[in-house]
MIDOSE-1310 file (N, C-alpha, C; in nm, 2 decimals, decimal comma, always signed):
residues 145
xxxx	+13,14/+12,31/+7,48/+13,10/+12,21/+7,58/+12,99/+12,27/+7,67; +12,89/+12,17/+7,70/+12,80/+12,24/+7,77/+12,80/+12,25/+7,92; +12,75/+12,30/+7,96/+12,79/+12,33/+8,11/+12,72/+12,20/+8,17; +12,72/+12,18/+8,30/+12,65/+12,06/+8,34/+12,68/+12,04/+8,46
xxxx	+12,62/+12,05/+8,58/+12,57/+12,04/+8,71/+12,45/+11,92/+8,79; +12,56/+11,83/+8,85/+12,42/+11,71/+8,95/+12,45/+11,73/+9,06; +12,40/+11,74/+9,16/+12,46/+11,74/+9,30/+12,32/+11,66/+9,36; +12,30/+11,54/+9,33/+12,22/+11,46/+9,41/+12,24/+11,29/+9,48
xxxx	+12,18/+11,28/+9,56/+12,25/+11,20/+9,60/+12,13/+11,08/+9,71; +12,17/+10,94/+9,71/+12,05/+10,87/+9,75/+12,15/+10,76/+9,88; +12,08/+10,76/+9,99/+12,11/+10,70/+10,12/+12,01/+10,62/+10,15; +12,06/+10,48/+10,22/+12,02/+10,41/+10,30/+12,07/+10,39/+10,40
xxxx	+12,00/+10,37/+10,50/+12,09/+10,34/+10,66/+11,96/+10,37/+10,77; +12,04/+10,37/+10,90/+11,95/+10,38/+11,03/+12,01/+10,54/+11,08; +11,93/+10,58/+11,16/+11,98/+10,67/+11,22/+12,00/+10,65/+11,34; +12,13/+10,77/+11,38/+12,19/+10,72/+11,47/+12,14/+10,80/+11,65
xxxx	+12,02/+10,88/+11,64/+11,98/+10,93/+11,69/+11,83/+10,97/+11,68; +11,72/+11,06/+11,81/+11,62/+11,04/+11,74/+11,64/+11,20/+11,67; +11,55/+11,23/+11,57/+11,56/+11,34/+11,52/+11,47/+11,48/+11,61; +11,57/+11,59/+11,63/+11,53/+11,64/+11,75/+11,48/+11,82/+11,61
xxxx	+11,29/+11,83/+11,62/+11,25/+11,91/+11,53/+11,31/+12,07/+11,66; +11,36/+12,17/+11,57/+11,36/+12,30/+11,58/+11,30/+12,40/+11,53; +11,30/+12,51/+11,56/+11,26/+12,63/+11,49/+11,33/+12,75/+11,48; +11,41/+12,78/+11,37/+11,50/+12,89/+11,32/+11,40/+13,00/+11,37
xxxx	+11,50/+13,12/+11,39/+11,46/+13,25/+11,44/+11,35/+13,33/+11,39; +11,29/+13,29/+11,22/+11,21/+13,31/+11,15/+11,09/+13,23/+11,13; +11,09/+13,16/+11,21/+10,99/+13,05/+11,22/+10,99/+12,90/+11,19; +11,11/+12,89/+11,06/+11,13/+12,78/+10,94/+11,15/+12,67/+11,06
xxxx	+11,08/+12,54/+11,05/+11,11/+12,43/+11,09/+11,23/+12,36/+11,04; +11,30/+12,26/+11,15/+11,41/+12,24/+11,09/+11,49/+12,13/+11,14; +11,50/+12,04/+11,15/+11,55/+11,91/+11,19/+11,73/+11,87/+11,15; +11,84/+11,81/+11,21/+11,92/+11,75/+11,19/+11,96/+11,60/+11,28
xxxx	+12,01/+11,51/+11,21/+12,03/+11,39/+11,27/+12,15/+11,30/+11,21; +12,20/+11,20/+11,23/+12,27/+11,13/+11,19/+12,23/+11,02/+11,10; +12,32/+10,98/+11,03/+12,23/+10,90/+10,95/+12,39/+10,76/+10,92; +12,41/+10,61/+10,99/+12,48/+10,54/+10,91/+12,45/+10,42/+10,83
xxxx	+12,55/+10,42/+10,74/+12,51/+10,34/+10,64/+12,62/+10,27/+10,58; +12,66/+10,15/+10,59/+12,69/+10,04/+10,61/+12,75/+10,00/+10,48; +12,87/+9,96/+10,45/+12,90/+10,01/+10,32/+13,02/+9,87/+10,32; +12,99/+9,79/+10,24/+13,06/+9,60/+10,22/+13,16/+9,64/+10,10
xxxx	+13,34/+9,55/+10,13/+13,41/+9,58/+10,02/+13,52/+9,44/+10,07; +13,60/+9,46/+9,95/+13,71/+9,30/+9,97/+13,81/+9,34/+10,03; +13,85/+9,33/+10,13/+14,01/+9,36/+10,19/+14,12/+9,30/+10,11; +14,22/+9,29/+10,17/+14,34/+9,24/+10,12/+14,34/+9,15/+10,08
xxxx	+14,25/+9,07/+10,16/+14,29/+8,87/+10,15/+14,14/+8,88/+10,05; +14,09/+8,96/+9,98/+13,99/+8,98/+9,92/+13,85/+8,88/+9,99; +13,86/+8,87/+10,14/+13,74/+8,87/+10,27/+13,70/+8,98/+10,24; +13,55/+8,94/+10,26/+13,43/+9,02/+10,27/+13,44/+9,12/+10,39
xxxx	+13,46/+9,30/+10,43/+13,46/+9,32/+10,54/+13,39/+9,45/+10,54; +13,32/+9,51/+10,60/+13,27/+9,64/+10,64/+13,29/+9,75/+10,67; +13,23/+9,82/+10,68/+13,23/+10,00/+10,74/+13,17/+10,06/+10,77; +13,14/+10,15/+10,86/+13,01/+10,23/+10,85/+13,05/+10,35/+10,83
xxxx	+12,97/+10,45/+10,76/+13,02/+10,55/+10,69/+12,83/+10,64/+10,77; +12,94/+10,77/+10,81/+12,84/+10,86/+10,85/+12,80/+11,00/+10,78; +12,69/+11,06/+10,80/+12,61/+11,12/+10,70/+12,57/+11,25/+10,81; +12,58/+11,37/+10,78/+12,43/+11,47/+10,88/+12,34/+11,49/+10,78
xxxx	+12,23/+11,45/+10,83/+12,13/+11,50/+10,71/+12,05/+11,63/+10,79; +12,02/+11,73/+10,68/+11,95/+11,79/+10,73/+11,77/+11,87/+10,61; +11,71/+11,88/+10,73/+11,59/+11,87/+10,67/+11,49/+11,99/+10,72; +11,46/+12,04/+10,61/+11,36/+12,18/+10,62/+11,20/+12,14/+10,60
xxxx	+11,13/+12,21/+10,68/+11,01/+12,28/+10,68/+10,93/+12,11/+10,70; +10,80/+12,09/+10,60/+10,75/+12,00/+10,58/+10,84/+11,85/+10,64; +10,92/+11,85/+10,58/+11,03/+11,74/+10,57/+11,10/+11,69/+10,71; +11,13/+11,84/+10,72/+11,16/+11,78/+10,89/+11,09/+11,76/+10,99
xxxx	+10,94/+11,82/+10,93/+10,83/+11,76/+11,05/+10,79/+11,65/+11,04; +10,78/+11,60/+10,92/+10,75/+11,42/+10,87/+10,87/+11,35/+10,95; +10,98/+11,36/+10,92/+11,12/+11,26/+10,94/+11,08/+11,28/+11,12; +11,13/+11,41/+11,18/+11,05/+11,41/+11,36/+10,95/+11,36/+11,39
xxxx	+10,85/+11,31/+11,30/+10,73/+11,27/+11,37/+10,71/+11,11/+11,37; +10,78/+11,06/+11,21/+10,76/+10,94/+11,23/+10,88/+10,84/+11,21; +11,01/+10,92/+11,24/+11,15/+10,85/+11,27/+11,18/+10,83/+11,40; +11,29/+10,73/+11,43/+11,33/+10,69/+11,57/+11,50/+10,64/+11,56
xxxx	+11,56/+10,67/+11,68/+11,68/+10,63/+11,64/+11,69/+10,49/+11,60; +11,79/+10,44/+11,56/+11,77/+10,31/+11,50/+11,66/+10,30/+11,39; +11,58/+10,37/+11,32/+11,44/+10,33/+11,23/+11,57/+10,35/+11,11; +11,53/+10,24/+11,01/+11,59/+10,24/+10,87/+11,54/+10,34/+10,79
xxxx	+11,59/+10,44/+10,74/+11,49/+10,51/+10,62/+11,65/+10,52/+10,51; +11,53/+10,56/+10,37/+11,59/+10,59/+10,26/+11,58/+10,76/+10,20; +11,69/+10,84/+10,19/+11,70/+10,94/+10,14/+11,77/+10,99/+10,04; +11,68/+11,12/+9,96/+11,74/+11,16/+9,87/+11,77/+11,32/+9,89
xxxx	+11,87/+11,38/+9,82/+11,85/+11,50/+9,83/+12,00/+11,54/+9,81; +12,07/+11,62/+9,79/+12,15/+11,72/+9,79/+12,32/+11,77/+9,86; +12,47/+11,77/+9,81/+12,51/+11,74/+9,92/+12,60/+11,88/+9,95; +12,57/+11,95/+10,02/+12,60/+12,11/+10,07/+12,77/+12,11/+10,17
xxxx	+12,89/+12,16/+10,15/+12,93/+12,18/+10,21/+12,94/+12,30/+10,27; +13,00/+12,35/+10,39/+12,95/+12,47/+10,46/+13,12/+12,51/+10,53; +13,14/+12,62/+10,52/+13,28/+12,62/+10,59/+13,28/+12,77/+10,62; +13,33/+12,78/+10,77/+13,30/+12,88/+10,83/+13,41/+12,90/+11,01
xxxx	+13,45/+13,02/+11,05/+13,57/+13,05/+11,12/+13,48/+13,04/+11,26; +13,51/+12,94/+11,36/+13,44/+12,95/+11,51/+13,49/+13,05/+11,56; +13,48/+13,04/+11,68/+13,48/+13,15/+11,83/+13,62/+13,12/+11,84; +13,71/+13,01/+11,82/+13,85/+13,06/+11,82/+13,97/+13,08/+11,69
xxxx	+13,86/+13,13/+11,65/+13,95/+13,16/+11,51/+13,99/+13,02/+11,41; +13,92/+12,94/+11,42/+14,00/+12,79/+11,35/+13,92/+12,80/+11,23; +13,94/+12,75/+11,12/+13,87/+12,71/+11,00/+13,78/+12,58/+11,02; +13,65/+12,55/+11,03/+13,54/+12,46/+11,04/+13,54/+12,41/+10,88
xxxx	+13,42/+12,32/+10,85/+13,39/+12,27/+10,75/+13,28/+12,16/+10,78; +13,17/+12,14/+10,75/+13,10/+12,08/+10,72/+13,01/+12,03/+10,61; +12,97/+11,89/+10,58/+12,92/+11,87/+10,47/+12,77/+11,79/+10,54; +12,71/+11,84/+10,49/+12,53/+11,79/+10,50/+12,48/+11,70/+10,36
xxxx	+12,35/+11,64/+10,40/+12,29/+11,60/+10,32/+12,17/+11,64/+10,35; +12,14/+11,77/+10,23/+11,96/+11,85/+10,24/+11,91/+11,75/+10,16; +11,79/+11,70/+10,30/+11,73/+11,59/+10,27/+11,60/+11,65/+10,17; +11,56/+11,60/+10,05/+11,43/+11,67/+9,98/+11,33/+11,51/+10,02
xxxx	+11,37/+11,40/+10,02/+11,30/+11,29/+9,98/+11,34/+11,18/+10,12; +11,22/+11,15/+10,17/+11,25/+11,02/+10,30/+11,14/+10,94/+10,28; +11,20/+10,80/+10,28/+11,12/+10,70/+10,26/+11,08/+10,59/+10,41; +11,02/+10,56/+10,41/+11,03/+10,45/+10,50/+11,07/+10,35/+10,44
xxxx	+11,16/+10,27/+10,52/+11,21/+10,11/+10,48/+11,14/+9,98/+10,57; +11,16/+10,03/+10,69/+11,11/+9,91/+10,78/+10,95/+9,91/+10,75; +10,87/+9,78/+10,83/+10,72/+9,81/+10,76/+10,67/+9,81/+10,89; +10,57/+9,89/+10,87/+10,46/+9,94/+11,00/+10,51/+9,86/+11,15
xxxx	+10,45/+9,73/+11,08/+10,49/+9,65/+11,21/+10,61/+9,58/+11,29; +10,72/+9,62/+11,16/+10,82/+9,59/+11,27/+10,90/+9,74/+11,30; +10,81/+9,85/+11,32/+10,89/+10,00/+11,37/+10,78/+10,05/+11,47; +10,85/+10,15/+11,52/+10,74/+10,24/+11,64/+10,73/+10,40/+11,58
xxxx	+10,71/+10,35/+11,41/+10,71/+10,49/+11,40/+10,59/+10,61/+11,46; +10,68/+10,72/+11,50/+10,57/+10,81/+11,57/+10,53/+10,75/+11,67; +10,56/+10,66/+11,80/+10,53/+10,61/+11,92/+10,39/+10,56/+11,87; +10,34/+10,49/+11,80/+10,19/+10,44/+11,82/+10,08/+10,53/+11,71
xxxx	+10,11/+10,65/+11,62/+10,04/+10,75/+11,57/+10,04/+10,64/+11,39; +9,93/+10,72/+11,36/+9,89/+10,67/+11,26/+9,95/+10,67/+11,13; +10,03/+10,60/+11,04/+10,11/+10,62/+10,99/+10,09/+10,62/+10,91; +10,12/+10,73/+10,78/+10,05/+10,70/+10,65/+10,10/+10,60/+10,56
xxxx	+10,03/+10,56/+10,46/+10,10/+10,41/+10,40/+10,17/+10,46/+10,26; +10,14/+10,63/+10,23/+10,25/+10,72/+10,12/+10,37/+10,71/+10,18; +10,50/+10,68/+10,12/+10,59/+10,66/+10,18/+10,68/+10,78/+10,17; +10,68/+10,89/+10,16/+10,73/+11,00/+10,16/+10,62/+11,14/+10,20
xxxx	+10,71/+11,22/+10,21/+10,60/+11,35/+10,31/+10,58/+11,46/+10,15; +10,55/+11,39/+10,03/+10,53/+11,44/+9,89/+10,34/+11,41/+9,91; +10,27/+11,45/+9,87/+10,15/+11,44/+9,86/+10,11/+11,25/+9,72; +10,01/+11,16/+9,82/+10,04/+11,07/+9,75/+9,98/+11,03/+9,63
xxxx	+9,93/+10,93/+9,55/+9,88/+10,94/+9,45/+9,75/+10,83/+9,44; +9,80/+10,74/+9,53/+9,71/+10,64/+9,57/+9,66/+10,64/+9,67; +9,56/+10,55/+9,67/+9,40/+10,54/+9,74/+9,52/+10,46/+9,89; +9,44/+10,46/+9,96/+9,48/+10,44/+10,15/+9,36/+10,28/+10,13
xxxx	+9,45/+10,18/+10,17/+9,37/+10,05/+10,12/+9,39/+10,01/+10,31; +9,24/+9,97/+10,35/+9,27/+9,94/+10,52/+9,29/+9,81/+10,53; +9,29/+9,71/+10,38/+9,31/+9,59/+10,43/+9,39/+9,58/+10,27; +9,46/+9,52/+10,28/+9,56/+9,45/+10,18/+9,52/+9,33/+10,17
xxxx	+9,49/+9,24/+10,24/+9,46/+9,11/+10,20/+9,37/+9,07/+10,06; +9,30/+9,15/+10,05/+9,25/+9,09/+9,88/+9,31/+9,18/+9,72; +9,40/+9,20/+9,80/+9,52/+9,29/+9,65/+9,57/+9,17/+9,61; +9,55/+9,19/+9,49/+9,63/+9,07/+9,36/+9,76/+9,01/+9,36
x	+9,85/+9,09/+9,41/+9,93/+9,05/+9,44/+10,00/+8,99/+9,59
C-alpha cells in the first residue's frame, strides 16, 4: 500500500479582525488573524440553520505582507493552505493545543469597489500575492466579455 499524505485545505469567510503584521526575532515577517466562515445545515425539523465556524490563519513572509496591506476586518477573502496543529505546556504547567491554518494562497473576494482594501492604496487586479500572468487592463470596458 502506498503511503499517501494531503494536508490542504481551502476557506472562505471575513475576518474577524484587522490583520496586525509582525516581525519574529530573526527578521521573518509574520501576520495572524481570525478568519469566520459561515457554514448552512438542516436541523431537526430539517430548517435551514447556521453556524459560524472559526479559523487562525497564519501567514509568513511575502504573504503576510500582502494579507496586512490589503485586508481589513470584515474584508471577505479566500484561502488556501495547510492545517498545523501545535501543542505545547504554558507558564502553569497545563497542556495547550492549537490548530492554525498556514496560509500559502489569499484571494480577494469583494471587488475593488465595494472594499477599502489598503485604506485607498493601489490594488493590484492579480488576485493573490503569487506573481501574475496577465497584462494590468486600466479599463475593462471594451473586454469581450
Amino acid at each position: 500500500m502506498a503511503n499517501f499524505n494531503l494536508n490542504k485545505i481551502t476557506l472562505g469567510g471575513r475576518l474577524t479582525a484587522d490583520p496586525e503584521l509582525r516581525q519574529t526575532n530573526s527578521g521573518v515577517m509574520v501576520t495572524s488573524v481570525g478568519l469566520a466562515v459561515n457554514r448552512r445545515y438542516a436541523n431537526r425539523d430539517d430548517a435551514q440553520a447556521q453556524q459560524t465556524d472559526f479559523f487562525n490563519l497564519v501567514a509568513w513572509r511575502g504573504m503576510a505582507e500582502f494579507i496586512s496591506k490589503y485586508f481589513r476586518k470584515g474584508s471577505s477573502i479566500c484561502v488556501v493552505g495547510s492545517v498545523q496543529v501545535r501543542n505545547w505546556t504554558d507558564a502553569q504547567n497545563n497542556k495547550r493545543t492549537s490548530v492554525d491554518v498556514q496560509v500559502d494562497e489569499a484571494y480577494f473576494v469583494d471587488s475593488k469597489s465595494d472594499s477599502s482594501y489598503g485604506q485607498g492604496a493601489d490594488v493590484p487586479f492579480a488576485s493573490s500575492a503569487a506573481e501574475s500572468k496577465f497584462d494590468i487592463v486600466a479599463d475593462d470596458e471594451d473586454l469581450p466579455f
